[in-house]
DSSP file (Angstrom, degrees, kcal/mol; ACC not computed):
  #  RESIDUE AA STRUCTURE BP1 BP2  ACC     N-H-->O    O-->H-N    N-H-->O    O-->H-N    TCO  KAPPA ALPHA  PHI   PSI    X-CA   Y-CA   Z-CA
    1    1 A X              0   0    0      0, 0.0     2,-0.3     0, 0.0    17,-0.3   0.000 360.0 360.0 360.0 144.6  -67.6   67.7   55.0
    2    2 A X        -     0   0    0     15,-3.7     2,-0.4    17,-0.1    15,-0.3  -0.732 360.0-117.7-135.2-178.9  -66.9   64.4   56.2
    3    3 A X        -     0   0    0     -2,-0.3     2,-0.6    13,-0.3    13,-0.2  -0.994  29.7-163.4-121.7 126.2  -65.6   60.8   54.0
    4    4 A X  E     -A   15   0A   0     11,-1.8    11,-1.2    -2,-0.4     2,-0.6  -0.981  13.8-148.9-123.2 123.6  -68.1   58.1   54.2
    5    5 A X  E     -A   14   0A   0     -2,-0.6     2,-0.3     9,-0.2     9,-0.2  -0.835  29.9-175.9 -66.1 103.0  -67.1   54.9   53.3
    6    6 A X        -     0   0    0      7,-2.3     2,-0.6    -2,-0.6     7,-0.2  -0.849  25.4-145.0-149.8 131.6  -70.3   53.3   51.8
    7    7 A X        +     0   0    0     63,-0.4    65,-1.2    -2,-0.3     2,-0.3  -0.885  27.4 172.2-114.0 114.8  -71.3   49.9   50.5
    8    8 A X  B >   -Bc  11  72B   0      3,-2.3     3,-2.3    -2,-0.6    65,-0.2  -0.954  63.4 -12.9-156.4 118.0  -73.7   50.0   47.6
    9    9 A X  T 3  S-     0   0    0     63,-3.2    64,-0.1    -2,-0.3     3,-0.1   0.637 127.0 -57.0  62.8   7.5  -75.2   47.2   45.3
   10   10 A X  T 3  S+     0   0    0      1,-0.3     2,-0.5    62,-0.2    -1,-0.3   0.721 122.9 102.5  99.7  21.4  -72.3   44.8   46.8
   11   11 A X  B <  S-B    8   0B   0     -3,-2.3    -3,-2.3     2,-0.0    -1,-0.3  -0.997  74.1-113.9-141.6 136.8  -69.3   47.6   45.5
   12   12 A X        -     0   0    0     -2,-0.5     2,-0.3    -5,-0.2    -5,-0.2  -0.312  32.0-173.4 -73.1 154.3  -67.5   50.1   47.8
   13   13 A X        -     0   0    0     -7,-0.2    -7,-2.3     2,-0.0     2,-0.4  -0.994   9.4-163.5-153.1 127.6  -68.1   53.8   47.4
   14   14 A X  E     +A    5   0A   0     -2,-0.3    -9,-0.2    -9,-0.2     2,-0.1  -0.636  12.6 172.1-126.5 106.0  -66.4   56.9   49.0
   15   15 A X  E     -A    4   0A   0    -11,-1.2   -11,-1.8    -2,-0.4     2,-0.5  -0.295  29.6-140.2 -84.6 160.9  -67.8   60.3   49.0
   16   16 A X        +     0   0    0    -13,-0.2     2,-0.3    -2,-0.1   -13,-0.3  -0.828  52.6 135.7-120.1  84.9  -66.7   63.4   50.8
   17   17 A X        -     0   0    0     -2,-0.5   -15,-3.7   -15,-0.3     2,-0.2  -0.823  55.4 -81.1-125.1-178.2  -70.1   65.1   51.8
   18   18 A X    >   -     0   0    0     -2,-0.3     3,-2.3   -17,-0.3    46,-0.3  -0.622  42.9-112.6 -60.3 133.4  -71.9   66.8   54.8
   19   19 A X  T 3  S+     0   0    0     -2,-0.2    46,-1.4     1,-0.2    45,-0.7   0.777 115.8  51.6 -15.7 -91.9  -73.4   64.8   57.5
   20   20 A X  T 3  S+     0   0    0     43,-0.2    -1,-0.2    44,-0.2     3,-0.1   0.291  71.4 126.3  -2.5 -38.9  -76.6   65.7   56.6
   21   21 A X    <   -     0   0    0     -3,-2.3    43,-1.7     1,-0.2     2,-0.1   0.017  61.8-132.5 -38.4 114.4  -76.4   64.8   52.9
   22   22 A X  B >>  -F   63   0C   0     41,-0.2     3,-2.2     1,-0.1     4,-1.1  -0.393  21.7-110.0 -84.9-169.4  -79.4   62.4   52.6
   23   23 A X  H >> S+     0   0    0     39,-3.5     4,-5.1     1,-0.2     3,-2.7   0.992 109.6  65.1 -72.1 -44.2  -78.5   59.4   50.8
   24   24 A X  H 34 S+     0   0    0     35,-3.0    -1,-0.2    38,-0.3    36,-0.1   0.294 101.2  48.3 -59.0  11.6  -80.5   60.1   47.7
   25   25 A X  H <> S+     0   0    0     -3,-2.2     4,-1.1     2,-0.1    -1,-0.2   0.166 116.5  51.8-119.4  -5.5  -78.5   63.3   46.6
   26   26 A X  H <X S+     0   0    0     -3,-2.7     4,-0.6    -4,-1.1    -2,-0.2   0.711 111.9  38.9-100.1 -33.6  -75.6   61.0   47.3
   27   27 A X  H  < S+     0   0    0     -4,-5.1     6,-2.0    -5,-0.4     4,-0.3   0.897 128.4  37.2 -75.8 -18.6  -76.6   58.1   45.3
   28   28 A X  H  4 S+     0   0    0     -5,-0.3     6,-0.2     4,-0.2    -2,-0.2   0.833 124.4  34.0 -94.0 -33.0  -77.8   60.5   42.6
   29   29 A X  H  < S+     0   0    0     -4,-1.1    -3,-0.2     1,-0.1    -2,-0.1   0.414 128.8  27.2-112.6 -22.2  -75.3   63.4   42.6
   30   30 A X  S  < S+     0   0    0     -4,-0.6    -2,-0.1   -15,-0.0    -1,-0.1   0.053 131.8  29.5-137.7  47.2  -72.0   61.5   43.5
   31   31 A X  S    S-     0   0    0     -4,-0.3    -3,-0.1    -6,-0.1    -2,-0.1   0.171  89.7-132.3-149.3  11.0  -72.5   58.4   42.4
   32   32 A X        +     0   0    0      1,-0.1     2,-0.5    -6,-0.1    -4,-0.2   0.606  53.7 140.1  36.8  46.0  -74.9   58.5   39.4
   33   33 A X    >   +     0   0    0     -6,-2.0     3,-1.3    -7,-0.2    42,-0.1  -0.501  19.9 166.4 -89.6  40.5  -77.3   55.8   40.4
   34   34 A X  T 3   +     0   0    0     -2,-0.5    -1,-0.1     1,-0.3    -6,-0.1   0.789  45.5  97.1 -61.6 -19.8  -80.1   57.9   39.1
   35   35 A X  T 3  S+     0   0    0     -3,-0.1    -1,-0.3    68,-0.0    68,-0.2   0.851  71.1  81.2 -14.7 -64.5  -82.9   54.8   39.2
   36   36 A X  S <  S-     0   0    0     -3,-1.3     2,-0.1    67,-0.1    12,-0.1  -0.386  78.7-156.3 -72.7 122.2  -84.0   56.3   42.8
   37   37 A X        -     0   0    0     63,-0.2     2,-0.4    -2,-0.1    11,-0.4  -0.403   8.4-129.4-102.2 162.7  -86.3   59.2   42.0
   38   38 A X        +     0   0    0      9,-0.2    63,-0.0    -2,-0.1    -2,-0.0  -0.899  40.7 139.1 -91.7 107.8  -87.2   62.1   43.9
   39   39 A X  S    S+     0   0    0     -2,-0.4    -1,-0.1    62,-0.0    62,-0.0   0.919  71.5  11.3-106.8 -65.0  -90.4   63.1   44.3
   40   40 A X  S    S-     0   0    0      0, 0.0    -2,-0.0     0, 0.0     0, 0.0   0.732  70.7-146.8-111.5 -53.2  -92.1   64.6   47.7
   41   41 A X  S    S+     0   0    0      0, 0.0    -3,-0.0     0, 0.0     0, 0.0   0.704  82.2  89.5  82.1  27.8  -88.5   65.0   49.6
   42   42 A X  S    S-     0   0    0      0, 0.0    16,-0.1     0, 0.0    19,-0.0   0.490 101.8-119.2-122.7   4.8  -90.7   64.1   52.9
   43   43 A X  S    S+     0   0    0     14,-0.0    15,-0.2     1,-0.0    18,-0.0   0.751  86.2 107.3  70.4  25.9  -90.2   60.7   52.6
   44   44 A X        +     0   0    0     14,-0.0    88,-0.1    87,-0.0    -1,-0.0   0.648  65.2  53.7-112.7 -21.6  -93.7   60.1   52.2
   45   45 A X  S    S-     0   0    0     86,-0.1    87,-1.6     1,-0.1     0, 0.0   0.797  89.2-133.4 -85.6 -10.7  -94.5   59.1   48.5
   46   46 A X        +     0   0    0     85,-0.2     3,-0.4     2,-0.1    62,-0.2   0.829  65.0 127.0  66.9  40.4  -92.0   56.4   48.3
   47   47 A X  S    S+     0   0    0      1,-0.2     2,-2.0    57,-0.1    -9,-0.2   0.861  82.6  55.0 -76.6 -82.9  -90.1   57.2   44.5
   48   48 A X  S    S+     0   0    0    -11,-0.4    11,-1.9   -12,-0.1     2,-0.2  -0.108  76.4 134.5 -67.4  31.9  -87.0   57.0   46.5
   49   49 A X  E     +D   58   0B   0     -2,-2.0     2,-0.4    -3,-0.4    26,-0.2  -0.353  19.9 163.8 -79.3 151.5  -87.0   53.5   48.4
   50   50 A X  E     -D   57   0B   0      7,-2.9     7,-1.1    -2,-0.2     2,-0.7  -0.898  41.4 -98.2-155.4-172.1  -84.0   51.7   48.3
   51   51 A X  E     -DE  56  73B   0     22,-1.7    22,-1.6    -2,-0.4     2,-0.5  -0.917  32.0-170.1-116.7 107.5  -83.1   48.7   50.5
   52   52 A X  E    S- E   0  72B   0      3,-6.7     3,-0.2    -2,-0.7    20,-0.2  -0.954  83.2 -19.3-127.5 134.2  -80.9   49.3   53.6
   53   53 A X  S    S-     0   0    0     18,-1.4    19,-0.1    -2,-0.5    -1,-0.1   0.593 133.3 -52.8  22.6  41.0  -79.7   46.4   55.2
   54   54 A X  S    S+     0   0    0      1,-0.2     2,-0.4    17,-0.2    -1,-0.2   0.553 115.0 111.0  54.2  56.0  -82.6   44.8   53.3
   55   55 A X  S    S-     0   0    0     -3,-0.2    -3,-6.7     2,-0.0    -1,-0.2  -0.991  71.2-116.0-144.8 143.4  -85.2   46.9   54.3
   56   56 A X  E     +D   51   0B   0     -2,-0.4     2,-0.3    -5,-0.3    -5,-0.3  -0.431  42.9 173.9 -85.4 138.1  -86.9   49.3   52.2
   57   57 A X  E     -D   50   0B   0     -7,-1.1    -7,-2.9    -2,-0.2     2,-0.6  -0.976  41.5-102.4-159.4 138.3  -86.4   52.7   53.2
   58   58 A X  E >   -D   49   0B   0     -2,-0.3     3,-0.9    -9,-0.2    -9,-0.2  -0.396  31.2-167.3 -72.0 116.8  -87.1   55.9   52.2
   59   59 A X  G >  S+     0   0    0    -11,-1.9   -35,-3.0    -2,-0.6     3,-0.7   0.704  74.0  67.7 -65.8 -21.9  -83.6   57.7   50.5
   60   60 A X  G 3  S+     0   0    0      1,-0.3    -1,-0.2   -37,-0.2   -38,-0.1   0.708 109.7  28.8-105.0 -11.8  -84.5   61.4   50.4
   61   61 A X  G <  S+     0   0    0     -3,-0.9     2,-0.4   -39,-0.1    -1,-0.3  -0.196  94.2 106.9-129.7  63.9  -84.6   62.4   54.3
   62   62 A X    <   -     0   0    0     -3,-0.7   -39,-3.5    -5,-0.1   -38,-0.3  -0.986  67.6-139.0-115.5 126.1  -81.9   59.6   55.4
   63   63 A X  B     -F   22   0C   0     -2,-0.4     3,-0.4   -41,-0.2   -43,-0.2  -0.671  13.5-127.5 -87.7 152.1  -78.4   61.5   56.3
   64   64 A X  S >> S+     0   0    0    -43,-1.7     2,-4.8   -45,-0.7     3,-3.1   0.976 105.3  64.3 -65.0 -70.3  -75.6   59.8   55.1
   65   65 A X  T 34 S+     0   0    0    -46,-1.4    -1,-0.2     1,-0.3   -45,-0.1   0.471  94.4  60.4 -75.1  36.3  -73.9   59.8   58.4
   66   66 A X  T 34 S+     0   0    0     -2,-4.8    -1,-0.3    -3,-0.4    -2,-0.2   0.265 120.5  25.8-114.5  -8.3  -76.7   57.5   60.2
   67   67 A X  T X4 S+     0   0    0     -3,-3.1     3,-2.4    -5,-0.0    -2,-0.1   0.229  73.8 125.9-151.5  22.0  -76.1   54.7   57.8
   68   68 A X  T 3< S+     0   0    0     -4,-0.7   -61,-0.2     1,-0.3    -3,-0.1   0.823  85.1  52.3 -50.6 -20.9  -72.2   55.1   56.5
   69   69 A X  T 3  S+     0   0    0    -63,-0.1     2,-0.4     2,-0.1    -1,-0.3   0.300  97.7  77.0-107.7  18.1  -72.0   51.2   57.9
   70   70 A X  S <  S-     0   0    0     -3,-2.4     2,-0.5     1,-0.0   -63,-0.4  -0.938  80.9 -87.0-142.3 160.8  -74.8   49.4   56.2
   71   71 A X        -     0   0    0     -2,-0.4   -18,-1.4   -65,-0.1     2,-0.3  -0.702  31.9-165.0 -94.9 103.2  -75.7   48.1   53.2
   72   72 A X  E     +cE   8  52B   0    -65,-1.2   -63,-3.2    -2,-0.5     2,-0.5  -0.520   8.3 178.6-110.1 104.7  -77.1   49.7   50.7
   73   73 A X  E     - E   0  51B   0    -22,-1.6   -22,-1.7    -2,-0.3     2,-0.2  -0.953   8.0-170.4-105.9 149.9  -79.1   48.4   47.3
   74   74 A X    >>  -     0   0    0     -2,-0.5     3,-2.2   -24,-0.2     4,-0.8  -0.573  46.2 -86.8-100.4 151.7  -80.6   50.5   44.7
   75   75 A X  T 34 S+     0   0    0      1,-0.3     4,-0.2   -26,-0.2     3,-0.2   0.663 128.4  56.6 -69.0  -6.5  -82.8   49.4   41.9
   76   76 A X  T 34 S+     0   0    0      1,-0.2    -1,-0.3     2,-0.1   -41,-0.0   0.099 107.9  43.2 -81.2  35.7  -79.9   48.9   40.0
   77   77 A X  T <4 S+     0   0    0     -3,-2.2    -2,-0.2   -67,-0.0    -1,-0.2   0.179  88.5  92.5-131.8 -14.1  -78.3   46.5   42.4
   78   78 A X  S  < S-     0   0    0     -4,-0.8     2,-0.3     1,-0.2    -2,-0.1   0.675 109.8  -9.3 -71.4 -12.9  -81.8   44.5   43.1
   79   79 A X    >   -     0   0    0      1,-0.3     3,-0.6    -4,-0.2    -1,-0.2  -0.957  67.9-128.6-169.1 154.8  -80.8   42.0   40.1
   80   80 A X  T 3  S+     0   0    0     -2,-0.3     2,-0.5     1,-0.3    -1,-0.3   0.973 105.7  26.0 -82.8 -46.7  -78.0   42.1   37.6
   81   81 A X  T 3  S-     0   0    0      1,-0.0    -1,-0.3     0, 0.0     0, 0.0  -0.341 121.9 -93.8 -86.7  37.2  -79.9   41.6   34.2
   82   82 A X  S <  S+     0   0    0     -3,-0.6    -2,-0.0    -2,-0.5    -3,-0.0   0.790  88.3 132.6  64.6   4.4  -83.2   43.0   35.6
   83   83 A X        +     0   0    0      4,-0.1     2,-0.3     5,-0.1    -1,-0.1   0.464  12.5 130.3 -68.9 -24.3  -84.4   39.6   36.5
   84   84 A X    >>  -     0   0    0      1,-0.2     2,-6.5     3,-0.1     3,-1.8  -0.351  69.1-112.0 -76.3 143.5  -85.6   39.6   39.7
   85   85 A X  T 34 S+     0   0    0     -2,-0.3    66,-0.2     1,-0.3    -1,-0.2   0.371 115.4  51.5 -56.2  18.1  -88.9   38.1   40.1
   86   86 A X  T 3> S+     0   0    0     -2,-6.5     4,-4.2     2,-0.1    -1,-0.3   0.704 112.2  50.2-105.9 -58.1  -90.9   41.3   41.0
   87   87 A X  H <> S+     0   0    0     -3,-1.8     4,-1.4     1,-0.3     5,-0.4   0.892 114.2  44.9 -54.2 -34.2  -89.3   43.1   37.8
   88   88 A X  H  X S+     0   0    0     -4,-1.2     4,-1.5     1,-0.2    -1,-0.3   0.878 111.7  45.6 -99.8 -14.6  -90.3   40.4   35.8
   89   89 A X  H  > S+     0   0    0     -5,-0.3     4,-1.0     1,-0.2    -2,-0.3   0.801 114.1  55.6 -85.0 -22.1  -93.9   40.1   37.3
   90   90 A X  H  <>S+     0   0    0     -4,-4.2     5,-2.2     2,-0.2     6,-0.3   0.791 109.9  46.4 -54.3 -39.6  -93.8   44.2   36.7
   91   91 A X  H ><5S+     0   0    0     -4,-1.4     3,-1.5    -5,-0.3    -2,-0.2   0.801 116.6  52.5 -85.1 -41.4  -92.9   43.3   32.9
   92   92 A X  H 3<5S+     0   0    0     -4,-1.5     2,-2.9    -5,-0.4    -2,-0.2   0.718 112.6  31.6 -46.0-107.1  -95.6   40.9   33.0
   93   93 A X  T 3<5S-     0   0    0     -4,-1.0    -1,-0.3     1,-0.1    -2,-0.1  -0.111 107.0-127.7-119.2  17.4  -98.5   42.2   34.1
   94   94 A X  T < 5 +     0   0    0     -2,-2.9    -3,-0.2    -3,-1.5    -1,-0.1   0.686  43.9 167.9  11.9  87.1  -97.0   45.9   32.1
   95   95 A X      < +     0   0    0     -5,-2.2    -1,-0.1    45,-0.1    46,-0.1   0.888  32.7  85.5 -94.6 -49.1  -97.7   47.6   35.2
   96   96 A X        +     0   0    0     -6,-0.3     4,-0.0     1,-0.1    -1,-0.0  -0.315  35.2 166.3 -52.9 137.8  -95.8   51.2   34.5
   97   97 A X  S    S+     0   0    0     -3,-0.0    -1,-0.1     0, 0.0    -2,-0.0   0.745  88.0   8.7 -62.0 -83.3  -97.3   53.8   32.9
   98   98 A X  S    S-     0   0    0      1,-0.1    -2,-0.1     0, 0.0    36,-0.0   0.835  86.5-149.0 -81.7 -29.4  -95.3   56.7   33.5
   99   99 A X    >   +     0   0    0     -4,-0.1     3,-2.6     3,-0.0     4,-0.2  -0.426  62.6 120.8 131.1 -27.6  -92.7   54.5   35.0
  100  100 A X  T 3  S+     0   0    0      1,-0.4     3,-0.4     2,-0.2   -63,-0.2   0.708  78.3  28.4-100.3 -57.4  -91.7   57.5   37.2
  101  101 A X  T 3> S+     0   0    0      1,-0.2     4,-1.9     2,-0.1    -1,-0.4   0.294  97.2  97.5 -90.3  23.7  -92.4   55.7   41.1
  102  102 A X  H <>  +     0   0    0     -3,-2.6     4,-3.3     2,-0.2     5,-0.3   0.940  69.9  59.2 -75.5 -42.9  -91.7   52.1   39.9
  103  103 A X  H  > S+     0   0    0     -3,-0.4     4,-2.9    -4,-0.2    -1,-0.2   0.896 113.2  38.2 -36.1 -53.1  -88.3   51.7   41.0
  104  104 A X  H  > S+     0   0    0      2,-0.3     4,-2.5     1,-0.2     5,-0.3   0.931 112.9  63.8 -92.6 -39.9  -89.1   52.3   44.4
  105  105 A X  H  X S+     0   0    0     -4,-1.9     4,-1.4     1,-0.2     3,-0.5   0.911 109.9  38.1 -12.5 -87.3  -92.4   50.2   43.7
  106  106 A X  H  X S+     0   0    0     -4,-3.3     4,-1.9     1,-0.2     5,-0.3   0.886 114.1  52.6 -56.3 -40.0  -90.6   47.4   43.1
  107  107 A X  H  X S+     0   0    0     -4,-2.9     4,-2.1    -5,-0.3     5,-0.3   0.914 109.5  48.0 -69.7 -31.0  -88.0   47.9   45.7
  108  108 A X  H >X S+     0   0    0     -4,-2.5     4,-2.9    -3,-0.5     3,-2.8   0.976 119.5  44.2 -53.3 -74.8  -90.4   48.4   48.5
  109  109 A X  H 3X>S+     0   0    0     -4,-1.4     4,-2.1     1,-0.3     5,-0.5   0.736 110.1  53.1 -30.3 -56.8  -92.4   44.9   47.0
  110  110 A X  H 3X5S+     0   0    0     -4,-1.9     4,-1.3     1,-0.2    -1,-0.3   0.840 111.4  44.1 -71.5 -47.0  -89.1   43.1   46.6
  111  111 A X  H <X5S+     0   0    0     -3,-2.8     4,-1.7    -4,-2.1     5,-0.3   0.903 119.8  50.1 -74.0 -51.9  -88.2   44.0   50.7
  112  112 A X  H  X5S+     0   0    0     -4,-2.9     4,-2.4    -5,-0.3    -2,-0.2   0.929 105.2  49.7 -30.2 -83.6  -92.1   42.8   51.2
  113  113 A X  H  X5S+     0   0    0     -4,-2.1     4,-0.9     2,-0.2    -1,-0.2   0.718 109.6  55.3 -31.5 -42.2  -91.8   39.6   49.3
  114  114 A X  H ><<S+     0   0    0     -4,-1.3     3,-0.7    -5,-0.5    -1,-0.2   0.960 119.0  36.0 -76.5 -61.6  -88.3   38.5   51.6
  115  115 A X  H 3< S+     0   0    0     -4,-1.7    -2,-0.2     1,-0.3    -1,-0.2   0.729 133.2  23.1 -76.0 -25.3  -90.1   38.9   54.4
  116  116 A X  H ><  +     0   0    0     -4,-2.4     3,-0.8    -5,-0.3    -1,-0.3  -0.223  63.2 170.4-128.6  46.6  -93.5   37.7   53.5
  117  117 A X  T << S+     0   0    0     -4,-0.9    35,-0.2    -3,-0.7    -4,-0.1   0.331  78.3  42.6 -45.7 -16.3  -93.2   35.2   50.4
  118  118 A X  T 3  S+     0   0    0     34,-0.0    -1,-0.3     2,-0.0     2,-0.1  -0.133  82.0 159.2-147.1  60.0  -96.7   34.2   50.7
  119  119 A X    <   -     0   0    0     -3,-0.8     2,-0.2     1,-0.1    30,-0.1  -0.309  34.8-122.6 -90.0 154.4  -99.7   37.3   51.4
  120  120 A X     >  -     0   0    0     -2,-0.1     4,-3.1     4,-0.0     5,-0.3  -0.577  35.3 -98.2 -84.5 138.6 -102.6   37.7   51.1
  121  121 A X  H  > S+     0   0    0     -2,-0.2     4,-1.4     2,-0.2    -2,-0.1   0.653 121.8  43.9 -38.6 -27.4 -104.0   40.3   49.2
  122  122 A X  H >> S+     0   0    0      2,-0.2     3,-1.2     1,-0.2     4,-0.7   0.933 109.4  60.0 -73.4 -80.4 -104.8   42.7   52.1
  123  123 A X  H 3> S+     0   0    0      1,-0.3     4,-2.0     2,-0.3     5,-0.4   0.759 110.6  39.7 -29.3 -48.2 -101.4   41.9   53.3
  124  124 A X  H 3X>S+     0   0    0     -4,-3.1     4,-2.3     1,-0.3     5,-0.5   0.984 118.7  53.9 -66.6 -50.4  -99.8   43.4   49.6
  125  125 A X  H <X5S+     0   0    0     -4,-1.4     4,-1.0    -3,-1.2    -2,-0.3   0.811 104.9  44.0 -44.4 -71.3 -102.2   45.8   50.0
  126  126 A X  H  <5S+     0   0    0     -4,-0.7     4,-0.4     1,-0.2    -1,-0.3   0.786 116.0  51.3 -53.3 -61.2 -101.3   46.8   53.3
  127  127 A X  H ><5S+     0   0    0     -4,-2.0     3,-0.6    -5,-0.3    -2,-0.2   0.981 113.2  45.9 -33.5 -74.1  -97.3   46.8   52.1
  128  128 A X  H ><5S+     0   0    0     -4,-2.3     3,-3.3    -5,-0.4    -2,-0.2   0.648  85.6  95.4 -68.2 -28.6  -97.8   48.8   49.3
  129  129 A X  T 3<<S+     0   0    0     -4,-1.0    -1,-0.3    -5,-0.5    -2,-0.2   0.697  74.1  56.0 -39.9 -64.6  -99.8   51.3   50.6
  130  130 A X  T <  S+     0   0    0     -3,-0.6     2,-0.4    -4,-0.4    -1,-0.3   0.192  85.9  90.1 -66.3   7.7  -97.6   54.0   51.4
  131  131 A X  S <  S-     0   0    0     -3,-3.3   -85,-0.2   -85,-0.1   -86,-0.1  -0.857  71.8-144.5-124.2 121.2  -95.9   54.4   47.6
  132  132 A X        -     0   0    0    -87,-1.6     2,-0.2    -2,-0.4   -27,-0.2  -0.150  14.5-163.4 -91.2 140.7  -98.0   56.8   46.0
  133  133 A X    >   -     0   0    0      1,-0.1     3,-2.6   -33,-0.0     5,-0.3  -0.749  10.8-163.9-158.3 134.8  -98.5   56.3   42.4
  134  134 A X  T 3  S+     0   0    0      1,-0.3    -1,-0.1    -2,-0.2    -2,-0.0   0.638  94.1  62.6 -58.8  -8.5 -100.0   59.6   40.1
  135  135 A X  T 3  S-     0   0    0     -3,-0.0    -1,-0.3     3,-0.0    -3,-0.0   0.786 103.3-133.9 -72.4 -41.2 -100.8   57.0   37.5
  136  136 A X    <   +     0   0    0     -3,-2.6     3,-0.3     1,-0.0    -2,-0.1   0.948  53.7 148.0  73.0  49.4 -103.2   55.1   39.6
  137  137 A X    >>  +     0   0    0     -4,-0.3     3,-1.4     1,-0.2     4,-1.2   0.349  30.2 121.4-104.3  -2.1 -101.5   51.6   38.5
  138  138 A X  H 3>  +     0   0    0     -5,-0.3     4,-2.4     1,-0.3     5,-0.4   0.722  65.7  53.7 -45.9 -46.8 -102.5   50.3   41.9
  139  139 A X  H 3> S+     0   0    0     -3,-0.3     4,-0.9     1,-0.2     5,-0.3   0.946 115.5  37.3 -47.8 -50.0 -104.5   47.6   40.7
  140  140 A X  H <> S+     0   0    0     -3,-1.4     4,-2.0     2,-0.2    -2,-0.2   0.857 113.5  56.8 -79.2  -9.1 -101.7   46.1   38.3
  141  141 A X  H  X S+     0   0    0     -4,-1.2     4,-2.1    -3,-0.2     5,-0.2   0.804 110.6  43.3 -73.9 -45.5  -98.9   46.9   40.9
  142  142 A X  H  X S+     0   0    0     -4,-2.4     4,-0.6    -5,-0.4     5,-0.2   0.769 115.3  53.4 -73.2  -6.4 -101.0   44.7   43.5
  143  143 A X  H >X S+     0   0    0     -4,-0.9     4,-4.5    -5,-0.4     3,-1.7   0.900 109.6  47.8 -73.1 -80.4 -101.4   42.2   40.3
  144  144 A X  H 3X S+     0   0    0     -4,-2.0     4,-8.2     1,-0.4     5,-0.5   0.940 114.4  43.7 -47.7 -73.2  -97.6   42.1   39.8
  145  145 A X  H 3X S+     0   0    0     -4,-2.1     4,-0.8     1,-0.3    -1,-0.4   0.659 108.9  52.8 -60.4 -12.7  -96.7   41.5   43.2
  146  146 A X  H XX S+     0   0    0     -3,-1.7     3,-1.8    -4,-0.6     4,-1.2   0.950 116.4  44.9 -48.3 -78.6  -99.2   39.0   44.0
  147  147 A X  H 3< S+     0   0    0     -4,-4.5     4,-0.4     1,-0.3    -2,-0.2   0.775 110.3  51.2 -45.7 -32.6  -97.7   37.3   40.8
  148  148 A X  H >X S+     0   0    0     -4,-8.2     4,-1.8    -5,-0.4     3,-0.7   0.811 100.9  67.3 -80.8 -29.4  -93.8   37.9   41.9
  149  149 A X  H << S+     0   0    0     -3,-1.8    -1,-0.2    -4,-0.8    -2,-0.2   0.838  97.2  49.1 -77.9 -52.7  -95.1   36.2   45.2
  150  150 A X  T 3< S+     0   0    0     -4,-1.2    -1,-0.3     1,-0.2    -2,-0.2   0.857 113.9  53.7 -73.7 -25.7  -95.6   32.5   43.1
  151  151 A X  T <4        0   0    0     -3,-0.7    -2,-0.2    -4,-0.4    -1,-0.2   0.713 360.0 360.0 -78.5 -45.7  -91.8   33.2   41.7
  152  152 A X     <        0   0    0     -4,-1.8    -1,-0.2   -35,-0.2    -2,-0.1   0.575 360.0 360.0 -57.5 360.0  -89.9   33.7   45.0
């Protein structure tokens, strides 16, 4: 067990876990940030993206002690009232269904969107690709973010 000193949604956090601990049993289990889901635990369906030094990254096979110094958001740090323009083109365009891989939906779009404020559809397309969703919402997710894209 080690103490990581951890900066999360702009507020300091200190846990006592194993090295190993990935970050998404530490945001989920000692710090009760449950938004970030857990799905595949291979880091391949993308429920569990979360922002680290504002890049989207997968949370369930990241060890704590590989990122104790950088800066962490969750979807509940990506806007304070739920406002930011991806969430609100998501409310638009009623993209969830089961809701269940939207967090990390959005967070991945929302790390897209800073970098690339004005794609083209292949380009969202391309982004998005790798967060799996069982719903099959893909069309309105590529909708949304297209739409969150005229808002940034």
């Amino acid at each position: 067990m080690a103490t990581y000193n951890l900066k999360i949604n702009g507020k300091s956090h200190q846990v006592d876990v194993a090295a190993d601990t990935p970050l998404l049993w530490v945001l989920r289990d000692h710090l009760g940030l449950v938004g970030t889901k857990y799905a595949c635990g291979t880091a391949q369906c993308g429920a569990c993206t979360v922002h680290v030094n504002g890049t989207a990254a997968r949370s369930c096979m990241m060890p704590i002690s590989g990122i104790a110094s950088s800066e962490i958001t969750t979807i509940e740090g990506l806007s304070e009232n739920g406002d930011h323009p991806v969430q609100q083109a998501w409310d638009e365009v009623d993209v969830a269904q089961c809701g269940y891989c939207q967090a990390g939906q959005i967070m991945t779009a929302a790390a897209f969107l800073k970098r690339n404020p004005d794609p083209t559809d292949e380009e969202i397309a391309s982004a998005m690709h790798g967060n799996i969703c069982r719903c099959g919402a893909y069309h309105r997710i590529r909708e949304a973010v297209k739409l969150a894209s005229t808002k940034i």
